[in-house]
C-alpha positions as CSV (number, residue, x, y, z in Angstrom):
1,X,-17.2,26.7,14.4
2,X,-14.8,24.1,16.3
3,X,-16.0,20.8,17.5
4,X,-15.9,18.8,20.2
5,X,-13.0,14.6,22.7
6,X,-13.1,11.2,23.0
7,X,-14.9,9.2,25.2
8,X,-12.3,6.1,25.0
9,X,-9.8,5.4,23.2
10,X,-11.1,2.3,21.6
11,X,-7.9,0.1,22.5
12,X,-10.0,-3.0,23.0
13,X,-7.3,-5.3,20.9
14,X,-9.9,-5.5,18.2
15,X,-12.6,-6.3,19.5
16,X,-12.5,-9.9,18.1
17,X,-11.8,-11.9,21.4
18,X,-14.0,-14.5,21.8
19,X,-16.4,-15.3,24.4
20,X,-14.6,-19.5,24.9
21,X,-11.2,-18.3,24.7
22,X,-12.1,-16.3,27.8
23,X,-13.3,-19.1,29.8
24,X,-10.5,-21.8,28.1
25,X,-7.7,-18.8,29.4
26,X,-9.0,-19.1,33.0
27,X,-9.5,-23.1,33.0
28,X,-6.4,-23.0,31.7
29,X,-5.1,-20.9,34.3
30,X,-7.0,-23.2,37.2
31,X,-5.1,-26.2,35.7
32,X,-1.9,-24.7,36.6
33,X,-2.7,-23.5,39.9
34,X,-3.7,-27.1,41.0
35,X,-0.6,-28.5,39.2
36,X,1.3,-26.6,41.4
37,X,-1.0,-27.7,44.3
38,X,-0.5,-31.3,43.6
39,X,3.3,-30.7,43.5
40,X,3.1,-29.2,46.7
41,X,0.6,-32.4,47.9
42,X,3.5,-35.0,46.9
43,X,6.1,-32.6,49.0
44,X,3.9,-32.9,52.3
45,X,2.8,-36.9,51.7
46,X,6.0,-38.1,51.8
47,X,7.6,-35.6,54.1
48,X,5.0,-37.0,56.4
49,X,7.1,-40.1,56.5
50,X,8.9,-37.6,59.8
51,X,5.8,-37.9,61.9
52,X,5.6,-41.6,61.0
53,X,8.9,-42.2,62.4
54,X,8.5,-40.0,65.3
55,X,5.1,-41.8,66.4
56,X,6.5,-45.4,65.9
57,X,10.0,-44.6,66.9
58,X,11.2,-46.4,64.8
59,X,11.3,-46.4,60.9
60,X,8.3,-48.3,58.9
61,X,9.4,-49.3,55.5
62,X,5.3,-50.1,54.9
63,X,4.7,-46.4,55.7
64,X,8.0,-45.2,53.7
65,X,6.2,-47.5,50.6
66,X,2.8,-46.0,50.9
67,X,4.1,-42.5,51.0
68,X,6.2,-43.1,47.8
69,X,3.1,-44.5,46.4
70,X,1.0,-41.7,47.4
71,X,3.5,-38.8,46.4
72,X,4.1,-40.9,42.7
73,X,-0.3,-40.6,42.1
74,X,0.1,-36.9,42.3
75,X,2.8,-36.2,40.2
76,X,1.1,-38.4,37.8
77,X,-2.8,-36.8,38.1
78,X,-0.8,-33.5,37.3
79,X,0.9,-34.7,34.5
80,X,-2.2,-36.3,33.2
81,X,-4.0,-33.3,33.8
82,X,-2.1,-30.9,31.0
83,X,-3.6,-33.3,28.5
84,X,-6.9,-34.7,29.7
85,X,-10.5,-33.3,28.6
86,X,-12.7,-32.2,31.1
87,X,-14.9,-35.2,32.0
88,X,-11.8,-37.5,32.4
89,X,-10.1,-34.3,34.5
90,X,-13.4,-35.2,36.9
91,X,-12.6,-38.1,37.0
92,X,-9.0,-38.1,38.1
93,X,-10.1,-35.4,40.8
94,X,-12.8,-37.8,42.4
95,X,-10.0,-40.7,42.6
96,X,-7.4,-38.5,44.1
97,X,-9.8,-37.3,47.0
98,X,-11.2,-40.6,47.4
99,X,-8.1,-42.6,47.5
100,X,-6.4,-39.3,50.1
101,X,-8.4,-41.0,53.4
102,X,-7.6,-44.5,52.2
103,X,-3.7,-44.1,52.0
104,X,-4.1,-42.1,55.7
105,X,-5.7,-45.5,56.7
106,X,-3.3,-47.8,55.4
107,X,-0.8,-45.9,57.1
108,X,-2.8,-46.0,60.0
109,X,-2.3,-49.6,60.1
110,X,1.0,-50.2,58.8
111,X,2.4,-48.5,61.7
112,X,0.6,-50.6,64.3
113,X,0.6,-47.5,66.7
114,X,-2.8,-47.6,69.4
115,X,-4.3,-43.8,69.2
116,X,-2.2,-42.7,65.9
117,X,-2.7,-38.9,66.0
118,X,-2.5,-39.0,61.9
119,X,-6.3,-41.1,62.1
120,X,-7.2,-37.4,62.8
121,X,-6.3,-35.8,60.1
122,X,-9.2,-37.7,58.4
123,X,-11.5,-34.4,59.8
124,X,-9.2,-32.3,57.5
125,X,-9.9,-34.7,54.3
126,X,-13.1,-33.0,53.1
127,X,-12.3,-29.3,53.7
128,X,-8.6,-30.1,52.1
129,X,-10.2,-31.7,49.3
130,X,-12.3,-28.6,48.7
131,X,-9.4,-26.5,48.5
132,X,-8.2,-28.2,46.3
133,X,-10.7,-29.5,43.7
134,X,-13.2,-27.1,44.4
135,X,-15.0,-27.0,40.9
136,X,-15.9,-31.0,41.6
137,X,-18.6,-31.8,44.0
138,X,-18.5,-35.1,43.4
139,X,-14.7,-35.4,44.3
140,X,-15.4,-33.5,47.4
141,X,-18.1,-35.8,48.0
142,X,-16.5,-39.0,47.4
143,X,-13.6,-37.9,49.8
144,X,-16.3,-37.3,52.5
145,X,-17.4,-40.8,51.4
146,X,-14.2,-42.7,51.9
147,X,-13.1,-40.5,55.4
148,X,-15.9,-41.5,57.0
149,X,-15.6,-45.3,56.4
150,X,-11.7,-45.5,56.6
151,X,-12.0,-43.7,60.1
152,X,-15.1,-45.7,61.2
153,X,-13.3,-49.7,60.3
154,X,-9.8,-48.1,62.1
155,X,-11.8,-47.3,65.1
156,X,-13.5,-50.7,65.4
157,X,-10.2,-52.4,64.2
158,X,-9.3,-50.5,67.5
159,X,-12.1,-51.8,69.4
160,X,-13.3,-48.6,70.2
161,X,-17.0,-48.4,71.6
162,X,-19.7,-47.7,69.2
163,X,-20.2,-44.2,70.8
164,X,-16.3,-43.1,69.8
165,X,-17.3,-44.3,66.2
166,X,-20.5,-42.4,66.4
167,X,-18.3,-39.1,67.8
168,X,-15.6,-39.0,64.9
169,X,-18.1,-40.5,62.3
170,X,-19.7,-37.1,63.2
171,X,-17.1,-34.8,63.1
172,X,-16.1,-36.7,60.0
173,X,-19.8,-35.8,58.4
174,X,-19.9,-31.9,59.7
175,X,-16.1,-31.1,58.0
176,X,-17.8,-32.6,55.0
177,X,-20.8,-30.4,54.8
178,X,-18.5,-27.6,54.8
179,X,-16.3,-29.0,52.4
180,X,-19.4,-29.6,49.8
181,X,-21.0,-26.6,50.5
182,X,-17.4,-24.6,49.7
183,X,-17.2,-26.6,46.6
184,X,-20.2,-26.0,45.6
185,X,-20.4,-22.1,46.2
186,X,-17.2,-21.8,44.9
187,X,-18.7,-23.5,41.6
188,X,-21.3,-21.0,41.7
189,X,-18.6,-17.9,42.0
190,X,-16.5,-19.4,39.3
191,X,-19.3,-19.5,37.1
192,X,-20.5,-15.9,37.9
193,X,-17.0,-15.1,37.1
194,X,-16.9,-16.5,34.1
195,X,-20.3,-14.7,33.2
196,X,-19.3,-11.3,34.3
197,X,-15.9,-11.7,31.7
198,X,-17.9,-12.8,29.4
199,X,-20.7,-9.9,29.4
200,X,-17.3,-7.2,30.2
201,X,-16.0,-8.6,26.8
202,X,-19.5,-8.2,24.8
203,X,-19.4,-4.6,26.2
204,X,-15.9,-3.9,25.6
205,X,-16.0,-5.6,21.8
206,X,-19.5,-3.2,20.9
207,X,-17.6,-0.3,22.2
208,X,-14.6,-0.8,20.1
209,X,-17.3,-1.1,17.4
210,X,-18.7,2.1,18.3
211,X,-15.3,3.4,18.3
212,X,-14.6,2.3,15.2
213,X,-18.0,3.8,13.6
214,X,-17.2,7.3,15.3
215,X,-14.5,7.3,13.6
216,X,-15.8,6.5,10.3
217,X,-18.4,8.5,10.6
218,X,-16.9,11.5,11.5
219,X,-13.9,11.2,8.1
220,X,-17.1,10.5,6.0
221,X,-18.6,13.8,7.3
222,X,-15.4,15.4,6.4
223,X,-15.5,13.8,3.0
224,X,-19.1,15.1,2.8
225,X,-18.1,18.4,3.9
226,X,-15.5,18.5,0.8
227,X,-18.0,17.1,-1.4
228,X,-18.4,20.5,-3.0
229,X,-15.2,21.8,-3.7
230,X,-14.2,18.6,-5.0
231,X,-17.1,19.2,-8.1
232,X,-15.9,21.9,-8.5
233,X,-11.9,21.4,-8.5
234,X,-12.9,18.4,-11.1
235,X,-14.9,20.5,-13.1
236,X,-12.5,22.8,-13.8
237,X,-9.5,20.7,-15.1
238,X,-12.3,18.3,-16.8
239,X,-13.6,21.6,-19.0
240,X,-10.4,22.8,-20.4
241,X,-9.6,18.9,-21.1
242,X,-12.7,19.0,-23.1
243,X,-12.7,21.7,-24.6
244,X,-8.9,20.8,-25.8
245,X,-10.5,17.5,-27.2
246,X,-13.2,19.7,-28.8
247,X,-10.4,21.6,-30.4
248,X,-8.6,18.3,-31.3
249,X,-11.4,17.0,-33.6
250,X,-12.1,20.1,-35.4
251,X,-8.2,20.4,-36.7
252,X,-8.7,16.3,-37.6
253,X,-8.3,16.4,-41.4
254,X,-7.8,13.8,-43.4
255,X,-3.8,14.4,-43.6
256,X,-3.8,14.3,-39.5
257,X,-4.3,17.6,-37.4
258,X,-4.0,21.0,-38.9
259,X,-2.4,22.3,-35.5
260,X,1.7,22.8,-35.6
261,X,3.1,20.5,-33.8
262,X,4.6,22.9,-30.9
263,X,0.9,23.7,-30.1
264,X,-0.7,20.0,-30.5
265,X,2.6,18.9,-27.4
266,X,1.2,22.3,-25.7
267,X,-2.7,20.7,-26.1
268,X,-1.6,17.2,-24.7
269,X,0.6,18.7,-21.8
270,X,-2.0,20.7,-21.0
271,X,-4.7,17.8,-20.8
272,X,-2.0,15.8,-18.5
273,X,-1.9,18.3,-15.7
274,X,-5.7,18.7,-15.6
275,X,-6.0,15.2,-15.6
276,X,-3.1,14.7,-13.2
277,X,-5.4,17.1,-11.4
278,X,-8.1,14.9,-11.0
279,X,-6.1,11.8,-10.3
280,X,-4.4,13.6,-7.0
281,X,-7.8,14.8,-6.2
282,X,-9.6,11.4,-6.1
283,X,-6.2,9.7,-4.5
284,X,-6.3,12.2,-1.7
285,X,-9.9,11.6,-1.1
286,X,-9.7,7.7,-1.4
287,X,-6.3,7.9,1.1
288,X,-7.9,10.3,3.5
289,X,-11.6,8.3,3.9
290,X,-10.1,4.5,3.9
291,X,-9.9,3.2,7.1
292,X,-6.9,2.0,8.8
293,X,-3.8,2.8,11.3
294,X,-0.1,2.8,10.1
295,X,2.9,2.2,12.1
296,X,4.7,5.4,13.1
297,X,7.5,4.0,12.3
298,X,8.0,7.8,11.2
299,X,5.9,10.3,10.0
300,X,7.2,12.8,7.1
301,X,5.6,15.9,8.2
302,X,6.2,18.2,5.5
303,X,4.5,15.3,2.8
304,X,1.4,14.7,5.4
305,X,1.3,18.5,5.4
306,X,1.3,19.1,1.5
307,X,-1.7,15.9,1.1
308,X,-3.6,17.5,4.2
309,X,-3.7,21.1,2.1
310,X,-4.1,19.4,-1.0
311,X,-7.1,17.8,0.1
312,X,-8.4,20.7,1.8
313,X,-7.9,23.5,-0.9
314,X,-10.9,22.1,-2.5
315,X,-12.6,24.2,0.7
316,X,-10.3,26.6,1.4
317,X,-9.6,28.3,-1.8
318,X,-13.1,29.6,-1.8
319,X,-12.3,31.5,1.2
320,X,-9.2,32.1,2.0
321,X,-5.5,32.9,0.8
322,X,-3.2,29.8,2.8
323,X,0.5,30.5,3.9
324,X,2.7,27.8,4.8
325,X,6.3,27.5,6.3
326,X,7.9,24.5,7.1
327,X,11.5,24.6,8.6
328,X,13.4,22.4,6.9
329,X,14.4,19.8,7.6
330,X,12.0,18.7,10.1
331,X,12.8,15.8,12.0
332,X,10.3,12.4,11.6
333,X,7.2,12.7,14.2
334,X,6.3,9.5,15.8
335,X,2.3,9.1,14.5
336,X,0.6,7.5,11.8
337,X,0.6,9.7,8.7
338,X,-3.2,8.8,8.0
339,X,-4.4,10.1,11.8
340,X,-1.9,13.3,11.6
341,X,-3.6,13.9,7.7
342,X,-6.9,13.4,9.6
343,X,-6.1,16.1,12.3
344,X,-4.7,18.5,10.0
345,X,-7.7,18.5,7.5
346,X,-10.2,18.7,10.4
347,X,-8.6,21.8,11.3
348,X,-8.0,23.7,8.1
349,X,-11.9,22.6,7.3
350,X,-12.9,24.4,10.9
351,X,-10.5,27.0,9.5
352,X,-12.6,27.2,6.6
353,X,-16.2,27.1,8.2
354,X,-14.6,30.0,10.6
355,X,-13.9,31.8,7.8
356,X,-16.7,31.4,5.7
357,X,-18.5,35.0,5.4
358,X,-15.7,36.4,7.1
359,X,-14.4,39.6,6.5
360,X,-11.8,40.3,3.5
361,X,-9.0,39.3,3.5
362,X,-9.4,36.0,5.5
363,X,-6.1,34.2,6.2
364,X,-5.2,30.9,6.9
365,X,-1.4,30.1,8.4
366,X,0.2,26.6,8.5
367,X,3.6,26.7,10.6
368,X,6.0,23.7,11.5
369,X,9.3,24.1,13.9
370,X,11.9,21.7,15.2
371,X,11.5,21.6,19.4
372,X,14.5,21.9,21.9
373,X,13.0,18.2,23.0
374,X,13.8,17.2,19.1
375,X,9.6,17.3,18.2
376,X,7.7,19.1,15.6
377,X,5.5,21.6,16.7
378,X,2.1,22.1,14.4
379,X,0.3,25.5,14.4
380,X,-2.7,26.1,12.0
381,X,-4.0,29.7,12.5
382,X,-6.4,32.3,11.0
383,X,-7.8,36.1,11.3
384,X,-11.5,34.7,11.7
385,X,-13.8,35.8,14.5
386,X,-11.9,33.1,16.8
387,X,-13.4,31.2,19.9
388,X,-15.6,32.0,22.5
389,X,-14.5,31.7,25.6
390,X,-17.1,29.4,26.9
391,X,-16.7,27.3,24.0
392,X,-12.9,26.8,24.9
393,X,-13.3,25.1,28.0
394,X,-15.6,22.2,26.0
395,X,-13.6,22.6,22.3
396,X,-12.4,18.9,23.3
397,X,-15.4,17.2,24.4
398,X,-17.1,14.8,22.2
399,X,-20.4,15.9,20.6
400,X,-19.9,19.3,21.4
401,X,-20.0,22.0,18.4
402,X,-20.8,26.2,18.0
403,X,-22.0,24.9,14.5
404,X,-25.2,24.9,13.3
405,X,-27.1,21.7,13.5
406,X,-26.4,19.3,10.3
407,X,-22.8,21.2,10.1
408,X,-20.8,19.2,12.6
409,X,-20.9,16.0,14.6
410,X,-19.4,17.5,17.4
411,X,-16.6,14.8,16.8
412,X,-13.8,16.1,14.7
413,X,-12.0,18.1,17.6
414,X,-12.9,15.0,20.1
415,X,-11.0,12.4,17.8
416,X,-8.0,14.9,16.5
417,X,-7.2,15.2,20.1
418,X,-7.8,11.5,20.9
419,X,-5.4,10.3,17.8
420,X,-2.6,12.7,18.3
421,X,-2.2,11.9,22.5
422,X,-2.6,8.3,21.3
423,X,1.3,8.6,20.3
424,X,2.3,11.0,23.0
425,X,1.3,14.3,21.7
426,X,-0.6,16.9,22.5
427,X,-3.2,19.5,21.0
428,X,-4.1,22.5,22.6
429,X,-6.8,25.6,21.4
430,X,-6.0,29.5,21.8
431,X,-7.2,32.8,20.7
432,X,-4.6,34.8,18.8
433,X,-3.9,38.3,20.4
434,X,-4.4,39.4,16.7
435,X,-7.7,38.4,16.5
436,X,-9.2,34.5,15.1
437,X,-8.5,31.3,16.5
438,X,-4.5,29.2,16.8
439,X,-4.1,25.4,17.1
440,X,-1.0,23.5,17.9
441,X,0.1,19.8,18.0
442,X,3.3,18.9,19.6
443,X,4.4,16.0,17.8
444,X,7.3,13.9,19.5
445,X,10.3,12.6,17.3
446,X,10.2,9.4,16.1
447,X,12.5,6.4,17.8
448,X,13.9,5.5,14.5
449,X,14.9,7.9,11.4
450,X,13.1,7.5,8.7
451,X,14.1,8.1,4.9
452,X,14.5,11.0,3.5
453,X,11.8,11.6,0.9
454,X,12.7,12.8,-2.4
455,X,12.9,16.4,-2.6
456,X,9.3,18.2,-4.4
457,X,10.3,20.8,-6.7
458,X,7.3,23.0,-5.2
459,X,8.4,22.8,-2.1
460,X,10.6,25.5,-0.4
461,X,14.1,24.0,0.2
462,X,14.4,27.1,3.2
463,X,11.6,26.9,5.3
464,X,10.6,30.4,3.4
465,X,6.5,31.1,3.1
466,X,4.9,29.4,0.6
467,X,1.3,30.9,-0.9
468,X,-0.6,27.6,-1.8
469,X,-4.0,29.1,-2.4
C-alpha cells in the first residue's frame, strides 16, 4: 500500500563540477600557501642581518646589501608567481633554490669571519628547499647542486684540508637525498590527491544523476499511475462538448441556428467548462511531472492543496468521497510548492491504492492547522485497512513497498520524506485508533510573508469542511 526513504539527498551542487577546476582550485590554493612562505622567507633573510652583526661585531653594509637583495627576489618570485603559467612557475622555483646557497656564500665572504657558523646552514638548503617547492625536483635538485659547490670553494677559500671538504661535501649530499626524495614523494601524494578528488567527484556527479533520475522516475510512475483517471476525466467533458457540437450543426439552417438564443449562451457555457476541464487537467499533469525546484520563498498551502486534489481526483473519485478543511488563513510554509504538490499527491494516490476494494464507504480526510511554533501542520487520513505494523518501521526506506510488484517503486514515501526534511520539516506515519492509516507533515513558516492570493470562490472562507469528491 505505502512505499518506501532516501538514500542521499542528492545536494551535490549539480553535479556539473569539473574534473580541471578541481585540480586548478588546489594549484591555486598551493600558490598561495607558498606566497605566504616566500613572504615569510624575505622576513628571516634580512632579519638574518642580527647574526651577521653579532658574528662580525660589527655592522657589514656588504651583508646588509645582499640581504636586501635577497629579501627583494622573493617578494618578486611571489609576485610573479600570481600570474605566471606553470612551466615558467618551474622555472622561477629552480632559480630561487639555486641562487638560496649562493647568497649564504656571498655572505659568507663579505663578512670575512674564519669558521662563520652561517656556512652551516648550507646542510639545511636542500631539506628547506623541499619544504618549500616540493612539487619541483629539479629545484630541489639544483639547490643540492649549488650547496654543495658554494660550501666546497668556502672551505678551500679557507684552506681547509681536503678531508673537511670531503666531510661537509657529504653531509651536504645526504640532506639532499632527503630533500629529493621528499620532493619527490610528496609529488607522488599530490598527485594521488588530486586523483582521489577527481574519482570522489565522478562519483558524487553520477549520484546526483541518479538522484535526479529517482526522482523522475518515481513522478513519471505517479503520472502513469493517473494515467487512467485522466482518460477518463477527459472523456467525460470531451463527450458532452461533442455531443453539444453535434447538436449545434443539426439546428444550422440557412438563416443561422434554430436554437433561442438563451439556450445556444447555455450550449457555449456549457462547452467552456468542459473544456476548461480539460485545460486544468493537462496543466496539473504538465506542472506536477516537469522537473525542477522553486524557491520557498513561501509556499501557499491552501493553492498547493486544491492542485494536489485536483490532480489526484482523477484516482480518487473512483473510490472514495474526499473531505477537506483548511483553517484559514494559514500562514506561508517554507518549501517549494512543486515538492509539497509532489508529497501530497503521493499520499492521496497511496490513499487511493489503500482504498481500492475497500469496504463502503471509503473516506479520504485532508486537514491543515496553524502550530503554536507559527507552522502548518498537514494530515491526510482514511478508514482503509491501515498499516501493518512491520511495515511501519520500513514505510520510509527507499525501495521498500506492501504493493504488488509493477504497483510501486518503493520510492514515493522515500522521496516525500526526503523533500519535505530538505526545508526543515518533518513527515511521520500512524494508524488511526478508528481504523486506516494518518499522515502528517509539519511544515515550518516561511522567513518572509508572502502575498496573499486572490480569494477562490470554491474555497471555504472559514476553514468549514469542504466535499470535493
Amino acid at each position: 500500500m505505502r512505499e518506501g526513504r532516501p538514500v542521499a539527498d542528492g545536494s551535490v551542487a549539480d553535479g556539473s563540477v569539473a574534473d580541471g577546476s578541481v585540480d586548478d582550485a588546489v594549484l591555486a590554493e598551493q600558490r598561495r600557501q607558498r606566497g605566504r612562505g616566500f613572504v615569510l622567507c624575505a622576513a628571516v633573510a634580512l632579519g638574518a642581518l642580527a647574526l651577521d652583526v653579532l658574528i662580525a661585531q660589527r655592522m657589514v653594509w656588504a651583508a646588509l646589501g645582499l640581504r636586501l637583495l635577497w629579501a627583494a627576489q622573493f617578494l618578486a618570485a611571489r609576485a610573479l608567481l600570481q600570474r605566471t603559467r606553470e612551466r615558467h612557475e618551474r622555472a622561477v622555483h629552480a632559480g630561487l633554490a639555486a641562487s638560496a646557497p649562493i647568497f649564504i656564500g656571498a655572505v659568507v665572504w663579505v663578512t670575512g669571519v674564519p669558521d662563520n657558523p652561517i656556512l652551516y646552514w648550507l646542510v639545511a638548503m636542500p631539506p628547506t628547499a623541499a619544504v618549500f617547492v616540493h612539487q619541483h625536483v629539479r629545484a630541489v635538485l639544483a639547490n643540492a647542486a649549488a650547496s654543495v659547490g658554494v660550501g666546497a670553494l668556502l672551505l678551500l677559500h679557507e684552506g681547509r684540508s681536503a678531508r673537511e671538504v670531503l666531510v661537509l661535501a657529504l653531509l651536504l649530499a645526504s640532506s639532499s637525498v632527503v630533500g629529493v626524495a621528499g620532493s619527490f614523494f610528496f609529488r607522488r601524494a599530490r598527485d594521488a590527491e588530486l586523483s582521489s578528488n577527481r574519482a570522489r567527484l565522478a562519483a558524487l556527479q553520477e549520484l546526483a544523476t541518479s538522484e535526479r533520475r529517482r526522482a523522475e522516475s518515481e513522478r513519471l510512475a505517479v503520472v502513469g499511475r493517473l494515467a487512467a483517471g485522466v482518460a477518463h476525466e477527459v472523456n467525460n467533458p470531451l463527450a458532452f462538448v461533442t455531443a453539444n457540437l453535434h447538436c449545434l450543426q443539426r439546428d444550422l439552417g440557412p438563416k443561422g441556428l434554430a436554437l433561442p438564443a438563451d439556450e445556444q449562451r447555455e450550449v457555449l457555457a456549457e462547452m467552456g467548462v468542459g473544456l476548461e476541464r480539460i485545460r486544468l487537467i493537462v496543466s496539473d499533469l504538465r506542472t506536477f511531472a516537469r522537473e525542477g525546484e522553486e524557491e520557498p520563498a513561501g509556499c501557499d498551502v491552501a493553492r498547493v492543496v486544491e492542485e494536489a486534489l485536483r490532480i489526484a481526483s482523477v484516482r480518487l473519485r473512483r473510490v472514495a468521497q474526499v473531505d477537506c478543511a483548511l483553517a484559514a488563513p494559514l500562514p506561508p510554509a517554507a518549501i517549494a510548492p512543486g515538492r509539497l504538490s509532489q508529497v501530497l499527491v503521493n499520499l492521496l494516490m497511496n490513499a487511493a491504492d489503500a482504498l481500492e476494494g475497500a469496504r463502503a464507504p471509503a473516506r479520504v480526510w485532508v486537514s491543515a492547522r496553524v502550530l503554536p511554533t507559527g507552522g502548518v501542520e498537514l494530515c491526510v487520513e482514511d478508514n482503509g485497512p491501515g498499516l501493518p505494523p512491520a511495515a511501519l518501521e520500513r514505510l520510509f526506506e527507499p525501495f521498500f513497498t506492501t504493493k504488488a510488484p509493477g504497483r510501486g517503486t518503493g520510492l514515493g514515501l522515500a522521496l516525500s520524506r526526503e523533500y519535505v526534511e530538505r526545508y526543515g520539516g518533518s513527515l511521520h506515519a500512524e494508524n488511526r485508533a478508528e481504523g486506516g492509516a494518518r499522515f502528517t507533515l509539519l511544515l515550518p513558516r516561511a522567513a518572509a510573508a508572502a502575498p496573499e492570493p486572490p480569494a477562490d470562490a470554491d474555497a471555504p472562507a472559514d476553514g468549514t469542511p469542504r466535499l470535493l469528491a
